[in-house]
KOLLUMVEX-119900 format. One record per residue (C-alpha): residue number from 1; residue in three letters; x negated, y, z. Coordinates in Angstrom, 1 decimal, m for minus. Each point is the difference from the previous one (the first is absolute). Last residue first. Layout:
BEGIN
{k:NUM; r:ALA; X:X; Y:Y; Z:Z} $
...
END
This chain:
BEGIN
{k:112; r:UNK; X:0.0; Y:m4.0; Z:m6.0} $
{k:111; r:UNK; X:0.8; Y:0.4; Z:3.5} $
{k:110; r:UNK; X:m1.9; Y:m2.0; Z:2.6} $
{k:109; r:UNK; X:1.9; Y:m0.1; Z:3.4} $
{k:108; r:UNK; X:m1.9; Y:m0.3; Z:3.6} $
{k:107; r:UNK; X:2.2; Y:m1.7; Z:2.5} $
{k:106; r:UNK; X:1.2; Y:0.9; Z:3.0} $
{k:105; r:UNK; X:1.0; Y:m2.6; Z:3.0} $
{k:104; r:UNK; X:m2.0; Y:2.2; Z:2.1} $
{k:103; r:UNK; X:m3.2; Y:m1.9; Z:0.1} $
{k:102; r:UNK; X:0.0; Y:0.2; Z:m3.1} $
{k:101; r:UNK; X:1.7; Y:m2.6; Z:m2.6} $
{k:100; r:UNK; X:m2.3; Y:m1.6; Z:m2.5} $
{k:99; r:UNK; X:m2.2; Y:1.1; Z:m3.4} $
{k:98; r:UNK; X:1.8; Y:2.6; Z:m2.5} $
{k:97; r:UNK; X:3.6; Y:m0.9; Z:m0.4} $
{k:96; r:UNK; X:1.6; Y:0.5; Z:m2.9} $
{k:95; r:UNK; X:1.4; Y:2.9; Z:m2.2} $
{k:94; r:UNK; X:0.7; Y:0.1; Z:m3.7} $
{k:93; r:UNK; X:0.8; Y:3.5; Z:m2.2} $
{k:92; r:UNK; X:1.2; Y:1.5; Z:m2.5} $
{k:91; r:UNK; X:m0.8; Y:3.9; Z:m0.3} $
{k:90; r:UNK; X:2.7; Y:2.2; Z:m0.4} $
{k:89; r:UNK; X:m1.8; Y:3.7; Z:m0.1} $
{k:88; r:UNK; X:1.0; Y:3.3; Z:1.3} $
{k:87; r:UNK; X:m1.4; Y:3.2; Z:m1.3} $
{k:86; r:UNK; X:0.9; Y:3.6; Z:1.6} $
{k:85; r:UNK; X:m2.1; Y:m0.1; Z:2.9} $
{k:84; r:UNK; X:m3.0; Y:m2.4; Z:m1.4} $
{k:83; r:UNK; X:m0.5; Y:m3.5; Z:0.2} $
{k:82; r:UNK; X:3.3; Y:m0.9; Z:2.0} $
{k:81; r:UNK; X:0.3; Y:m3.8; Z:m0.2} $
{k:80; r:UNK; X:3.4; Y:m1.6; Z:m0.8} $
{k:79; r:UNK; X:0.1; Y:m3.5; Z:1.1} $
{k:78; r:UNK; X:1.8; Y:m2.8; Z:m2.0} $
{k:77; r:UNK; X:m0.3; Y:m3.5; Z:1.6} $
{k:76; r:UNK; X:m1.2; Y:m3.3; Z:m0.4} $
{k:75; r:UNK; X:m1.4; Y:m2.9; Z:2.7} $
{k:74; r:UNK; X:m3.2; Y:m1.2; Z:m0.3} $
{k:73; r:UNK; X:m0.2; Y:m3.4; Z:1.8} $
{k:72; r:UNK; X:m1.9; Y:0.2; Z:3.4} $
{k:71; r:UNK; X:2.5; Y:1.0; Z:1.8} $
{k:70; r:UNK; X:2.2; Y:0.8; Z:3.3} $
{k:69; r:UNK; X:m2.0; Y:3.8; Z:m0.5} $
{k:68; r:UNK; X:1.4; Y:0.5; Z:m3.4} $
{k:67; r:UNK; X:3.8; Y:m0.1; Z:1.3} $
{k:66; r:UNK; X:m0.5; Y:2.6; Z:3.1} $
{k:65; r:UNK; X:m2.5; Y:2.3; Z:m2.8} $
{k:64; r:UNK; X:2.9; Y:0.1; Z:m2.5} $
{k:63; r:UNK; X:3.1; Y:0.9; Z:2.6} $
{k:62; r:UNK; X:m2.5; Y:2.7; Z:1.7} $
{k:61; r:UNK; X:m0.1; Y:1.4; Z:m3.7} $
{k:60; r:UNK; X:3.9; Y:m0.1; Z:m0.4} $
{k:59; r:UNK; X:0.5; Y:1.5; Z:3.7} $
{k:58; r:UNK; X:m2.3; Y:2.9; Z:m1.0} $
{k:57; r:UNK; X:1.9; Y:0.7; Z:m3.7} $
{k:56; r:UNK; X:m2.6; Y:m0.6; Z:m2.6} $
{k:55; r:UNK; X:m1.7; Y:3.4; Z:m0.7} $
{k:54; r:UNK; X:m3.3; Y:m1.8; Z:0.6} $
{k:53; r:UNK; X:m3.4; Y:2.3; Z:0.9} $
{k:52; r:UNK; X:1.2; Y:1.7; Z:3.5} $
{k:51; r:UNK; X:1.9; Y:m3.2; Z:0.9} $
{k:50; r:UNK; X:m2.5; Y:m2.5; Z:m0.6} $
{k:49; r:UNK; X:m1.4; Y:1.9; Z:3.4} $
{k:48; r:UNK; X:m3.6; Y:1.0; Z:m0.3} $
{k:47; r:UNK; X:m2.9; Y:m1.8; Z:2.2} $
{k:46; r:UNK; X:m2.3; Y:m0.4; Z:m3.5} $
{k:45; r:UNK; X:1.0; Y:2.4; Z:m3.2} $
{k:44; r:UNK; X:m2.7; Y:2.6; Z:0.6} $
{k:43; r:UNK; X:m2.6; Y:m2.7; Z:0.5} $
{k:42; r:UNK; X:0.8; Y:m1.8; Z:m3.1} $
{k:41; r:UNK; X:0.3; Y:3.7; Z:m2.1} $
{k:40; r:UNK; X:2.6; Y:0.9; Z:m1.5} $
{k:39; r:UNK; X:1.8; Y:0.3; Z:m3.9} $
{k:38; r:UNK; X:2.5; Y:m2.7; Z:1.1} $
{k:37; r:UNK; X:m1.1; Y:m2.0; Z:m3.1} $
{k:36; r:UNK; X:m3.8; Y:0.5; Z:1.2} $
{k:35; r:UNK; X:1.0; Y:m1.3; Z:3.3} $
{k:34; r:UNK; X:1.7; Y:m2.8; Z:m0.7} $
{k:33; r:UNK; X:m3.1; Y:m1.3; Z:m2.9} $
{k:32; r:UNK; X:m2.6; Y:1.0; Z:2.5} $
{k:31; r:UNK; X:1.1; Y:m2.3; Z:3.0} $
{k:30; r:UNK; X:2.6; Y:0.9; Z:2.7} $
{k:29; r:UNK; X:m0.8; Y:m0.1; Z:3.9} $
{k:28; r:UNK; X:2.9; Y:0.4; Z:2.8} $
{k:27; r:UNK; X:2.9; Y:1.0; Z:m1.1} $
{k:26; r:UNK; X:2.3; Y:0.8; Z:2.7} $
{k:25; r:UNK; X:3.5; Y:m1.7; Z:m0.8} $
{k:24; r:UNK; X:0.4; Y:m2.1; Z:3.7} $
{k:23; r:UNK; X:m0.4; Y:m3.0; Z:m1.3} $
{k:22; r:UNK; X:m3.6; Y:1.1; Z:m0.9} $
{k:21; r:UNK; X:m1.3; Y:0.5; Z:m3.6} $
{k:20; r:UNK; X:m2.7; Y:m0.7; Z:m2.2} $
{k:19; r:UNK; X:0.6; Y:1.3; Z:m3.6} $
{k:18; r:UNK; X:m1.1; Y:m1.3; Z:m3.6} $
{k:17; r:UNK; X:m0.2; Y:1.6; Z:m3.2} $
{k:16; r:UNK; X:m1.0; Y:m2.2; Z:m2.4} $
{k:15; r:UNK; X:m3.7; Y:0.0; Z:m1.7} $
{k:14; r:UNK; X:m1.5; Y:m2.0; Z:2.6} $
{k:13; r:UNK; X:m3.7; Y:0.0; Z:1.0} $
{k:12; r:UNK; X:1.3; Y:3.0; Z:2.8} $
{k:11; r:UNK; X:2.6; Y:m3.0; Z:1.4} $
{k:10; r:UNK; X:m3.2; Y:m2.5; Z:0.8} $
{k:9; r:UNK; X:m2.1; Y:2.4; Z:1.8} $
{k:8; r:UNK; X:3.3; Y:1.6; Z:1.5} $
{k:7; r:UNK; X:1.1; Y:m2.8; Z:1.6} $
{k:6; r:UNK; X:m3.2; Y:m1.1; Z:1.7} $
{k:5; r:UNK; X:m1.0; Y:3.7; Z:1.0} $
{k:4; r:UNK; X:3.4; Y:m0.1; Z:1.8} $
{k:3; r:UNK; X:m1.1; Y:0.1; Z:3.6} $
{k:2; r:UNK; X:m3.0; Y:2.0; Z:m1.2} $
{k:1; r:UNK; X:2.7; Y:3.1; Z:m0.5} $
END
């Protein structure tokens, strides 16, 4: 992933988990602290689908990443990751957007 070796430099240094994510819900790097709370590796979690590790409702995690990606000022929410197959757990969270708008009109969204 050299494309976010920048990122995930100064996100591995931090002791909060922290998520980089496109507009459209795949994730697409996550630094030590995500990965170890989601019991995964970095590379096993990078190019999934939020949906496959949130138990959020689709259309309420689409909702999220639409509303962090106009942004630069975190914005809350309450996401429910799926860290093992019978466990679910709220985490808190703030999302943002990560850098400018693609070529695409997406953006890149950090959750934290």
């Amino acid at each position: 992933m050299p494309e976010y070796s920048h990122f995930q430099k100064l996100a591995d240094g931090l002791p909060e988990p922290l998520m980089l994510v496109s507009q459209e819900g795949y994730v697409e790097t996550v630094n030590r602290a995500a990965a170890a709370h989601l019991g995964q590796s970095a590379d096993a979690l990078a190019y999934r689908p939020l949906t496959e590790l949130i138990a959020n409702p689709p259309d309420q995690i689409h909702d999220y990443l639409r509303r962090w990606a106009r942004t630069r000022n975190p914005l809350p929410a309450t996401l429910r990751f799926k860290e093992t197959a019978k466990e679910l757990r709220g985490w808190r969270c703030q999302g943002f957007r990560f850098g400018g708008v693609a070529e695409r009109g997406w953006a890149r969204v950090v959750i934290r």
